[in-house]
N, C-alpha and C positions, 0 to 999 in steps of 0.2 A: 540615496533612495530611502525610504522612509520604508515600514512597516504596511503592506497592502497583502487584506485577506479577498478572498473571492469564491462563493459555494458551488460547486460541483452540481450540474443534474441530478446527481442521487444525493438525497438528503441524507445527511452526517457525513457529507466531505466535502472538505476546502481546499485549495492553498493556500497556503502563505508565504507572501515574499517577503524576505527580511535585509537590512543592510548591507553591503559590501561597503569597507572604506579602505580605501586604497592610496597610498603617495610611492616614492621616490624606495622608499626599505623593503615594499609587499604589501601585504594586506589583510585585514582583520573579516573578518565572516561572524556575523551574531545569527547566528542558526534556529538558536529557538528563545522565545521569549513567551514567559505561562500568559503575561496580561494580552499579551497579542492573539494569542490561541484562546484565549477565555474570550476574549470582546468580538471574534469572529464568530465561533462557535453557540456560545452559550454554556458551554460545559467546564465544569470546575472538575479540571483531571490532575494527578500529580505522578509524573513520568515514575514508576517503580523499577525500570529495569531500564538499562540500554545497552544496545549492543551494534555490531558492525559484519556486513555479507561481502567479501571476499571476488566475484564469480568471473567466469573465462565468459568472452562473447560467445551468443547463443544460448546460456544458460536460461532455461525458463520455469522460474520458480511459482510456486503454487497452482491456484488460488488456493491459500490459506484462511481459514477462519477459527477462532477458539470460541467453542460452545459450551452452554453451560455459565453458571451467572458466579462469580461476577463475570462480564466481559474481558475484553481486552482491547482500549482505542492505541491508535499507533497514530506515529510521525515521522513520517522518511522523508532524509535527505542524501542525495546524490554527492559527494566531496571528491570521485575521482573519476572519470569516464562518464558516457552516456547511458541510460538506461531509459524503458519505456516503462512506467508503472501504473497497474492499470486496479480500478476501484470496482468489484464486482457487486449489485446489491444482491446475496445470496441471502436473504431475512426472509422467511416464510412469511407471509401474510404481506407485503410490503404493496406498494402502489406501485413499486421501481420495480419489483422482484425480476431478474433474471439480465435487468439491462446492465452494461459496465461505462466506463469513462477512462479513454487513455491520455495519460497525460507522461510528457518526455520528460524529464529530470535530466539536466547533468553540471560539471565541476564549474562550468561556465556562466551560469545564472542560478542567482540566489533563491530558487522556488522550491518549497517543501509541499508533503502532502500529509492534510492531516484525516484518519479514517475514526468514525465514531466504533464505537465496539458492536460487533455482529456484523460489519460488512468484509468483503471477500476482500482479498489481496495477489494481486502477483504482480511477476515483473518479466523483462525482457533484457539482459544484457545485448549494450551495443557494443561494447567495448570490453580490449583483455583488462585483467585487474578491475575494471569496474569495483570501486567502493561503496556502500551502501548502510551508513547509519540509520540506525531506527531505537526512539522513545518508546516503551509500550507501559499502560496504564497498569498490568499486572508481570509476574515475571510469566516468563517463558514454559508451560508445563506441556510437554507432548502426548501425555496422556488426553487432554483435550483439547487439541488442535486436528482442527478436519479438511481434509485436502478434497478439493474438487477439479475434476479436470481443467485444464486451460486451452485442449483443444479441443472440448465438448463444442459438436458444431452446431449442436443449436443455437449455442453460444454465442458464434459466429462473430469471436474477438479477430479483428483484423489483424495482422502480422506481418511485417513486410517480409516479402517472400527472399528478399537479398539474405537473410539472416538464416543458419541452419540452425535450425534448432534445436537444443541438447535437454532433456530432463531426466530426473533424477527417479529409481525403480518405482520408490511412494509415488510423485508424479503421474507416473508412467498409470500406477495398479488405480487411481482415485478415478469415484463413480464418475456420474456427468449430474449436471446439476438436476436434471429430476431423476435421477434413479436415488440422490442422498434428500432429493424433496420426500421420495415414494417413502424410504427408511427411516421416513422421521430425524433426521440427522443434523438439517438446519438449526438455525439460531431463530427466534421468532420475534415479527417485527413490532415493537413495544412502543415506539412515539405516536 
């Protein structure tokens, strides 16, 4: 399988599928490559941080966003279990503003997601141990990272009802997406 990007409805997000090569020993995984992510995107990013989420099924993390410039773009990939990962566009001023894009991730197809900076993020554990790699264009600072509900129903992210869902107190206490519009709190949408 060759290298295959594809853009998301919300603009600054794609996938990308990358290789799997496989014989008779196991198998090699080439996860991320910069030219493949630059010729789909347009954007010349260079990964500053990366790191790996752990989570039990049901776990339902964010929607996360880091506000405040510079950004922060990401790249997840799924390496152990299933997860549903989904692309929120929370950018003030945007054309997309409030819509998301679920897309499944898991250990069994080579498919990553890549998010331009300023767009929302969460996820869905399907699975126990679920593994969850993630590239992010600056490091990790929780001082400017802003949590917006994930079961804000205006939202009206679907969920499959099979899964109970667990989040985390921050989770739990983040506004909904217009009460962190109302606070000025968003990221603003610059392309």
């Amino acid at each position: 399988m060759s290298d295959a990007a594809s853009a998301l409805p919300i603009p600054g997000a794609w996938t990308i599928e990358t290789p799997r090569h496989e014989d008779g020993r196991g198998s090699f995984h080439e996860w991320y490559r910069d030219d493949t992510v630059r010729a789909a995107t347009g954007e010349s990013w260079q990964p500053r941080q990366a790191h790996w989420s752990v989570s039990r099924r049901g776990v339902l993390g964010g929607i996360s966003v880091v506000t405040g410039a510079p950004g922060q773009a990401k790249y997840v990939t799924c390496v152990r279990g299933a997860v549903l990962d989904i692309v929120v566009d929370v950018r003030a001023g945007s054309p997309t503003f409030g819509r998301w894009h679920l897309e499944r991730l898991d250990e069994d197809h080579d498919l990553s997601l890549y998010l331009a900076d300023g767009l929302g993020h969460a996820f869905l554990s399907l699975a126990e141990n679920l593994t969850v790699m993630y590239l992010l264009s600056q490091p990790h600072d929780p001082a400017r990272e802003l949590r917006v509900q994930a079961l804000d129903p205006d939202l009206g992210i679907t969920w499959p009802p099979e899964v109970t869902v667990s989040q985390s107190a921050k989770d739990l206490a983040a506004p909904s997406l217009a009460e962190a519009e109302r606070a000025g709190l968003l990221p603003a949408y610059t392309r």
